[in-house]
C-alpha positions as CSV (number, residue, x, y, z in Angstrom):
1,X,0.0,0.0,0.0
2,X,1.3,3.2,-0.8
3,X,2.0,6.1,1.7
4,X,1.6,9.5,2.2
5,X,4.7,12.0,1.4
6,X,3.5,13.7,5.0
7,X,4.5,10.3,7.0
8,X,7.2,9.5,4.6
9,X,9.1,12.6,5.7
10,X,8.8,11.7,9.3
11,X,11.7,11.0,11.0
12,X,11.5,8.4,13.8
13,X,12.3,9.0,17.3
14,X,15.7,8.5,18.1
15,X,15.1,8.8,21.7
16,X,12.4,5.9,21.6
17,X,14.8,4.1,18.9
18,X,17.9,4.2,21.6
19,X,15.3,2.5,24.2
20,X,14.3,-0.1,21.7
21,X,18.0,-0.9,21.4
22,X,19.2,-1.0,25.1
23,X,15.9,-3.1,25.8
24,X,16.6,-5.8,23.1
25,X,20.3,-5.7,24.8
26,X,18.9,-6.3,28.0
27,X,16.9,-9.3,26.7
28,X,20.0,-11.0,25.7
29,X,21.2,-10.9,29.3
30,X,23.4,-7.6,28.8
31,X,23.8,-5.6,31.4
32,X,22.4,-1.9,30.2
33,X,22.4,1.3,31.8
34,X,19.7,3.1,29.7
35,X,20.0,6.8,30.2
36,X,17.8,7.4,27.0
37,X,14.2,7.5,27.7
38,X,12.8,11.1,29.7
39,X,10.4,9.6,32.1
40,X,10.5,10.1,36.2
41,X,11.5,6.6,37.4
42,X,9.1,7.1,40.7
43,X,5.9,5.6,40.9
44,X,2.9,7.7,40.4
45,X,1.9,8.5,44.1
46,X,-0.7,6.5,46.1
47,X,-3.3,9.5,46.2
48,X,-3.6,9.9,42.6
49,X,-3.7,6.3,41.9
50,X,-6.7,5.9,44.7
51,X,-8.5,8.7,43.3
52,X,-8.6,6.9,39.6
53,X,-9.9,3.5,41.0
54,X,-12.4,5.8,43.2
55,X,-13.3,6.9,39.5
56,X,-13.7,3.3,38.1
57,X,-15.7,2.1,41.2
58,X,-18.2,5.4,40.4
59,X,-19.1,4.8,36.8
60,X,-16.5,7.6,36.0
61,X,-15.3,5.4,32.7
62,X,-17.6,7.1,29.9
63,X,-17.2,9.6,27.0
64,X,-16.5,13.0,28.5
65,X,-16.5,16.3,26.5
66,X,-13.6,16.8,24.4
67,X,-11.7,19.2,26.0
68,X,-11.9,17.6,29.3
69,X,-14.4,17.3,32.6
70,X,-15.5,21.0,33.8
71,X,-13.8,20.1,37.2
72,X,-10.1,19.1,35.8
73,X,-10.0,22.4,33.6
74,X,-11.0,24.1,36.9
75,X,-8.7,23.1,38.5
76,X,-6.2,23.8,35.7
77,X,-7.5,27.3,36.1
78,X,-6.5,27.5,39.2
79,X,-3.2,25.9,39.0
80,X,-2.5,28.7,36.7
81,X,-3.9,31.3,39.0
82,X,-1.8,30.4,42.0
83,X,1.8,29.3,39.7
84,X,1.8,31.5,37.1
85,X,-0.6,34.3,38.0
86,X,-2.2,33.9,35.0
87,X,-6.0,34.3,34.8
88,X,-8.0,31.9,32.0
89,X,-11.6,30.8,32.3
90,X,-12.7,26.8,31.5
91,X,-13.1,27.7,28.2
92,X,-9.8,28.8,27.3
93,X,-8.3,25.7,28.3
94,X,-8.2,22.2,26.6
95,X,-7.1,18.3,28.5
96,X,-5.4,16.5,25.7
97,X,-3.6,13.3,25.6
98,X,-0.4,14.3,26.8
99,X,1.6,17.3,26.8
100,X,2.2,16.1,22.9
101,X,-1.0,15.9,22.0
102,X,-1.6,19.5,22.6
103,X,1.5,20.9,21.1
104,X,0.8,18.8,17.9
105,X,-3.3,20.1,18.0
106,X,-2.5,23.3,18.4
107,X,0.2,23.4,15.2
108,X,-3.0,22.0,13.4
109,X,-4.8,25.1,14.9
110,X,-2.7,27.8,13.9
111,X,-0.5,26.5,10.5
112,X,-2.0,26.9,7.3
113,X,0.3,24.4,4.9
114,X,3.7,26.5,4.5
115,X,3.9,28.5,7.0
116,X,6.9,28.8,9.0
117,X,7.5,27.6,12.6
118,X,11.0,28.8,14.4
119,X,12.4,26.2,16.5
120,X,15.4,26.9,18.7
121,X,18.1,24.0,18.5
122,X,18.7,22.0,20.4
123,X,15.1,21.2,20.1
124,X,12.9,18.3,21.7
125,X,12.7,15.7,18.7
126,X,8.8,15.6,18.0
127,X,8.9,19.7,17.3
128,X,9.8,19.4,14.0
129,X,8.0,16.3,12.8
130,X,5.0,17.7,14.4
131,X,5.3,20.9,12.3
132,X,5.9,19.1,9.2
133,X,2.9,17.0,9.9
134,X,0.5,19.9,10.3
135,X,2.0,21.4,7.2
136,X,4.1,23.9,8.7
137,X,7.8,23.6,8.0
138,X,10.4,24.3,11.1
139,X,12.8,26.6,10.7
140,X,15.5,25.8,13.0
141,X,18.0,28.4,14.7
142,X,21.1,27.3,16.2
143,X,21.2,28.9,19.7
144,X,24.7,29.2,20.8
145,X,26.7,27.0,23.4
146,X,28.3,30.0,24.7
147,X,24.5,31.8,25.6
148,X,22.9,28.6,27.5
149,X,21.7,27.4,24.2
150,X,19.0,30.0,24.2
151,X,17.7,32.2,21.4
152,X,18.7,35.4,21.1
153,X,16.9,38.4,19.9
154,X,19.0,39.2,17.1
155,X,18.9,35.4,15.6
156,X,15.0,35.5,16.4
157,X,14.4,39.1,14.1
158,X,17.0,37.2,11.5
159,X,14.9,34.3,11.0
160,X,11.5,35.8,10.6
161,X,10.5,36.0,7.2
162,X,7.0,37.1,5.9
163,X,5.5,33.4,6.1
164,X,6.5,32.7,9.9
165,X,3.6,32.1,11.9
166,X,4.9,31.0,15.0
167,X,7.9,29.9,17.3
168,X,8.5,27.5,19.9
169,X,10.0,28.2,23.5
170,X,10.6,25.5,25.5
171,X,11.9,26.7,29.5
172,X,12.9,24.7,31.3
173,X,13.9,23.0,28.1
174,X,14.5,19.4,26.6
175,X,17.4,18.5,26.3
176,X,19.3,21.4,27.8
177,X,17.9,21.9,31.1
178,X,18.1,25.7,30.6
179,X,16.1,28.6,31.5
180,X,15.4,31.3,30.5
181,X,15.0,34.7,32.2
182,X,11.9,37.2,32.3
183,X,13.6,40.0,30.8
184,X,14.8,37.5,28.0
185,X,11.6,36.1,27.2
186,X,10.6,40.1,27.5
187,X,13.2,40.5,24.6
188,X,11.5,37.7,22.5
189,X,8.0,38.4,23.3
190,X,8.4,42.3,21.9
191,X,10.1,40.3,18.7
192,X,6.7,38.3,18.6
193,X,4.3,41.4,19.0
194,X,6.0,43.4,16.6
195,X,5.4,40.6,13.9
196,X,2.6,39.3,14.9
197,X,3.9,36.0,15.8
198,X,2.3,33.6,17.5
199,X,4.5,31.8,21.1
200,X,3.5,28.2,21.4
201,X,4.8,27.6,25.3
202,X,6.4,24.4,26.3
203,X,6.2,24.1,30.1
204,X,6.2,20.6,30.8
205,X,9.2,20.9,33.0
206,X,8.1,23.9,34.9
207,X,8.2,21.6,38.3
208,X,11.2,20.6,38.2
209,X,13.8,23.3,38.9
210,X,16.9,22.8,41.4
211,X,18.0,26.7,41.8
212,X,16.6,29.3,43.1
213,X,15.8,30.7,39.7
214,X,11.8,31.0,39.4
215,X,10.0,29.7,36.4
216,X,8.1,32.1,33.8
217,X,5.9,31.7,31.5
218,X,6.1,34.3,28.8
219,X,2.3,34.6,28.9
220,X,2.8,36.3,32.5
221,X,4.5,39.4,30.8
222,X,1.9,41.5,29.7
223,X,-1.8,40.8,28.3
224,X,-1.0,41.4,24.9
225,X,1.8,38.5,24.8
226,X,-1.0,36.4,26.9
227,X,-3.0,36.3,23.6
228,X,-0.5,35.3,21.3
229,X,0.6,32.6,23.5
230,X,-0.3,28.7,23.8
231,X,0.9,27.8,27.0
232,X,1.5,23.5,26.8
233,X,1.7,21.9,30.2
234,X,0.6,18.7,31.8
235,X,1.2,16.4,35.0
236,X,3.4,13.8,33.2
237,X,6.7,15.2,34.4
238,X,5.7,16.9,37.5
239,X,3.4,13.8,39.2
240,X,5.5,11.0,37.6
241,X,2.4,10.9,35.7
242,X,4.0,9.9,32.1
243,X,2.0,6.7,30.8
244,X,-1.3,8.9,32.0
245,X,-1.3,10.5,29.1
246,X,-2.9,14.1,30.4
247,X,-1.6,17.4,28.9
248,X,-3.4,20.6,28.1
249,X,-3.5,23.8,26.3
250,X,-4.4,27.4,27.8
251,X,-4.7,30.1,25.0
252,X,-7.3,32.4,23.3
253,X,-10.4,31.0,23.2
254,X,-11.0,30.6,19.2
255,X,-7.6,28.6,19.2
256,X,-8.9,26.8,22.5
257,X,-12.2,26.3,20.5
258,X,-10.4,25.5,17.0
259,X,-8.0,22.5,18.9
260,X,-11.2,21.3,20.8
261,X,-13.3,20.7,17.3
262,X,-9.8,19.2,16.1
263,X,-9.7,16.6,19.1
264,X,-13.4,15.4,18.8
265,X,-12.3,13.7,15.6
266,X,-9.5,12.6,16.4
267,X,-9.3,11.0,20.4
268,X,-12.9,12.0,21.3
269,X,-11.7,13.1,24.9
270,X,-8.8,12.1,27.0
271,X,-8.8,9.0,29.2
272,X,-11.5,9.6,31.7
273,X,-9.7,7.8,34.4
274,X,-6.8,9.6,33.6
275,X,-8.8,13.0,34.3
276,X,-9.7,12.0,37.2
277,X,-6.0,11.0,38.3
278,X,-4.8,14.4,37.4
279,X,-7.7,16.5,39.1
280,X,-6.7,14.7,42.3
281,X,-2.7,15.3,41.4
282,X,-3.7,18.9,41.1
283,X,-6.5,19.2,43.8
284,X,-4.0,18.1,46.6
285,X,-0.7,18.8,48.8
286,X,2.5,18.4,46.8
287,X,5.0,16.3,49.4
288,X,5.9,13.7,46.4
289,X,7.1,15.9,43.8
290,X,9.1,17.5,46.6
291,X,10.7,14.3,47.6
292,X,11.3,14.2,43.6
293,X,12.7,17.3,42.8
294,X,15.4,16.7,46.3
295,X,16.6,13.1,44.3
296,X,16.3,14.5,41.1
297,X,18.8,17.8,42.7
298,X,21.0,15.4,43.8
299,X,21.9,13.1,41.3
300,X,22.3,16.3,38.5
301,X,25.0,17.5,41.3
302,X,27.3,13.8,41.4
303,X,26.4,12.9,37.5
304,X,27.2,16.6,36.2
305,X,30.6,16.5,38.3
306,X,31.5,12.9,37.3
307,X,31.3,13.7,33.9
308,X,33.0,17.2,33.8
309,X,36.0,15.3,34.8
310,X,36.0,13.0,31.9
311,X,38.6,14.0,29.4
312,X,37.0,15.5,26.3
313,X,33.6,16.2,28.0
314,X,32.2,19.9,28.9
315,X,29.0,20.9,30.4
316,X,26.6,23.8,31.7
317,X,25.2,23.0,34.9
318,X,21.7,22.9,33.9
319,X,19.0,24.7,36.1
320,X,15.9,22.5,35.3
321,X,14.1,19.4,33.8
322,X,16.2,16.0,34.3
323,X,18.9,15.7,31.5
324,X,22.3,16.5,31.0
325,X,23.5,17.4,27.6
326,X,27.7,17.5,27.9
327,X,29.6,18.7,24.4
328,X,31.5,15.7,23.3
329,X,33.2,16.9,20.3
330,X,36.5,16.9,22.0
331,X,35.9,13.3,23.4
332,X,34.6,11.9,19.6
333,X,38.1,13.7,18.2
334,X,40.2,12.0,20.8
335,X,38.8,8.5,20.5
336,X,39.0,8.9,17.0
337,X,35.6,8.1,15.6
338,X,34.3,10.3,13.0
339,X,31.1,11.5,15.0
340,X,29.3,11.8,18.2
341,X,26.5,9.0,16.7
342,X,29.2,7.0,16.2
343,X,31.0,7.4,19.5
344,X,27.2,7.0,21.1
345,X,26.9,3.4,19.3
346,X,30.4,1.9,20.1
347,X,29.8,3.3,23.7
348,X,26.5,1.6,24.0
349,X,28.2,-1.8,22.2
350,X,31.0,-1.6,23.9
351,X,30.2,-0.5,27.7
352,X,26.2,-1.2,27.6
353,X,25.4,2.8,28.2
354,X,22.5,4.0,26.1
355,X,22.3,7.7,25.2
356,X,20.9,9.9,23.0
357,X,23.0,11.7,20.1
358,X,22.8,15.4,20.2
359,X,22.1,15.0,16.2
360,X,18.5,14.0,17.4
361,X,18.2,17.8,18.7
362,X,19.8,19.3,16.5
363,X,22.9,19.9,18.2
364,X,25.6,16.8,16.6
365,X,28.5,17.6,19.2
366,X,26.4,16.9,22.2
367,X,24.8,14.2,23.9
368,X,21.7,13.9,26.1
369,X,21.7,11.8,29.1
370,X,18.8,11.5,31.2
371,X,19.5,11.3,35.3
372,X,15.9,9.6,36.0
373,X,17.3,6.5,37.2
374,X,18.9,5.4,40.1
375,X,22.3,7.4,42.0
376,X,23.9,3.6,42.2
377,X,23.3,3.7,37.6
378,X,24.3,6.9,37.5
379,X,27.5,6.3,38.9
380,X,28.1,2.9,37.2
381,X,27.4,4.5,33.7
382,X,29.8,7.6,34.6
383,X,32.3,5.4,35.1
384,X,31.7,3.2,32.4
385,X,32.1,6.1,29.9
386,X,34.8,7.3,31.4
387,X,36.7,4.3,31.2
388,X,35.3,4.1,27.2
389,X,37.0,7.6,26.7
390,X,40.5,6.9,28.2
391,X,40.3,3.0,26.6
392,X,40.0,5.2,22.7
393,X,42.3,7.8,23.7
394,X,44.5,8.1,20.7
C-alpha cells in the first residue's frame, strides 16, 4: 500500500529508537544502563492512583467532552492562578492526551500548509515532525553554546521572514535543562508582538527546577503577549504521571475552541480515568514531587561532576528538567571516531550505556543523558564512559 509524502518525511524518534536498542540488549542478558528515555523513574503517588480506582468504582469510565471534565479544567484554572498568576476561564483551556497531543493540536490550529515555525536548537525531537505534519515547516535556529543554548533576539528578528507564523519556547527545556530569564523572554516576546507572531509555550518541566531561579511563563509578561501565546503543560513530568497520558493547552479561546473541534475527531476526549487521576494530582498537597525534585537535585549535582572530569567532555550546569546534555566533540576527536553518533553506538556496544545523540536535537557535538534513574546507575554508567573515553584515547 502506498504512503503519504507527509509520513514518509517523518523522522522516527531517536530517543524511543535508543530504548528499543538497550531493551533488546537487556533481553539478551546484557547488562544496560539506559539513560535514553525522559520519564521520572518514581511511581505515580498512592493519592492519585486511589483517586482513579475511586473513579472506576463510580461509573466515572464514559465519554467526557472533548476538551476535558469542567472540574479538571477548573482546577487547571486555578493551578495557573496560583503558579503562574495567570488568569483563563474553562473555556480557554483544553485536557489532551499528553503534553504532545496539545502541542501537535495546536500546530493543526494555527498552520495553514507552509507556513513557518522557528524552532530553537537544540530542540525536543517531535517539534519538527509535528510541524511538518500539520503542514508547517520548522525553521531551526542554532542557539549558541556559549548563551545557555538560548535564542537570542537578534537570531529570532533574522529568521523571521514574511511566512512565519509562529515559534516555539521551551523553558525549562528538553534536552538542555536551561532557563530562560523574564527579561529575556521580555526581549523575544516584543520580537513576537511586533510581527505578529504567534509563542507556542512548552512548560512541561516547569516543576522541576533545582535553583533558586523562578519559572516564567512568557504569557505572565503582559496581556498582549498572553493572547499570542499557547501555553503547553501537563502532569506527566511533575506527578511522575508519564504513561497517564494528560496534557493541556491554555490560550485564546478561538484557538482553544479550533483544537477542541480538532480533538473530537480525532481521540474524542482524553482517558476519563486519567482525568480524574490528574484532578486529584492537582486538587492536593505536593509532598511527592518535593521528595522528587530533592533526588532529582542530587543526582544532576554527582552525575554533572562525574562527567566534567572525563577528558573530552564539557557541560553547563543545567537549572531544570532532568537531562544533562555534555559537548562531546572533543571526546569523539580524541577516540577517534568520526562522529558523536558514532561514539554514542560503540559506547553503547562496547560498555552497555544508552544515550541519545545530540544530532537528534539538532545539536551533533552533544549528547543527552537522562538522570531519571537510580544514583547507584548513574555512577556505574559515569564510570563506564569514562573508562570508554580513556580506553579510545588516541
Amino acid at each position: 500500500m502506498k504512503l503519504s509524502k507527509k509520513v514518509q518525511n517523518i523522522t522516527p524518534s531517536s530517543t524511543l529508537a535508543i530504548s528499543a536498542k538497550a531493551q533488546e540488549l537487556k533481553k539478551q542478558g546484557k547488562d544496560v544502563i539506559g539513560l535514553g528515555v525522559g520519564e521520572p523513574d518514581f511511581d505515580t503517588p498512592d493519592y492519585i492512583i486511589e483517586a482513579a480506582y475511586e473513579a472506576m468504582k463510580t461509573g466515572k469510565t464514559r465519554y467526557t467532552p472533548s476538551s476535558g471534565v469542567p472540574e479538571l479544567k477548573e482546577a487547571i484554572v486555578q493551578k495557573l492562578e496560583r503558579d503562574n498568576n495567570l488568569s483563563y476561564k474553562p473555556s480557554e483551556i483544553i485536557v489532551t492526551t499528553g503534553a504532545k497531543h496539545a502541542l501537535y493540536t495546536a500546530f493543526e490550529a494555527v498552520l495553514e500548509e507552509g507556513d513557518e515555525v522557528i524552532i530553537p536548537a537544540p530542540y525536543w525531537v517531535s517539534y519538527t515532525e509535528q510541524v511538518k505534519l500539520a503542514g508547517g515547516t520548522p525553521v531551526i535556529v542554532n542557539a549558541l553554546e556559549e548563551n545557555q543554548f538560548k535564542l537570542s533576539p537578534q537570531q529570532l528578528e533574522d529568521a523571521i521572514t514574511d511566512r512565519t507564523r509562529a515559534i516555539v519556547i521551551n523553558s525549562p527545556s528538553n534536552p538542555t535543562g536551561m532557563m530562560y530569564t523574564k527579561e529575556e523572554l521580555q526581549s523575544l516576546g516584543d520580537i513576537c508582538l511586533k510581527h505578529n507572531i504567534a509563542i507556542i509555550s512548552d512548560e512541561i518541566y516547569e516543576k522541576l527546577i533545582y535553583t533558586e531561579d523562578k519559572h516564567y511563563s512568557i504569557a505572565q509578561i503582559s496581556e498582549e503577549l498572553k493572547q499570542m501565546t499557547i501555553v503547553i503543560n501537563g502532569v506527566s513530568k511533575s506527578h511522575a504521571m508519564t504513561g497517564w497520558r494528560i496534557g493541556y493547552a491554555a490560550g485564546p479561546e478561538n484557538v482553544i475552541q479550533a483544537m477542541s473541534n480538532h480533538a473530537s475527531h480525532v481521540t474524542s476526549n482524553p482517558t476519563t480515568i486519567a482525568q480524574y487521576a490528574a484532578l486529584a494530582a492537582y486538587e492536593t498537597n505536593e509532598d511527592a514531587l518535593k521528595e522528587m525534585k530533592v533526588v532529582f537535585a542530587e543526582r544532576l549535582h554527582i552525575l554533572y561532576e562525574k562527567l566534567i572530569a572525563i577528558p573530552g567532555i564539557t557541560c553547563d550546569k543545567p537549572k531544570g528538567a532532568f537531562y544533562l546534555f555534555p559537548n562531546v566533540s572533543e571526546a569523539v576527536k580524541l577516540n577517534g571516531f568520526a562522529s558523536t553518533d558514532e561514539w554514542v553506538t560503540a559506547l553503547l556496544e562496547e560498555e552497555m550505556v544508552a544515550l541519545v545523540p545530540g544530532s537528534a536535537f539538532g545539536a551533533p557535538d552533544n549528547i543527552r543523558l537522562s538522570y531519571a534513574t537510580s544514583t547507584d546507575l548513574l555512577i556505574e554508567a559515569a564510570k563506564r564512559i569514562d573508562r570508554f573515553v580513556n580506553k579510545h584515547l588516541s
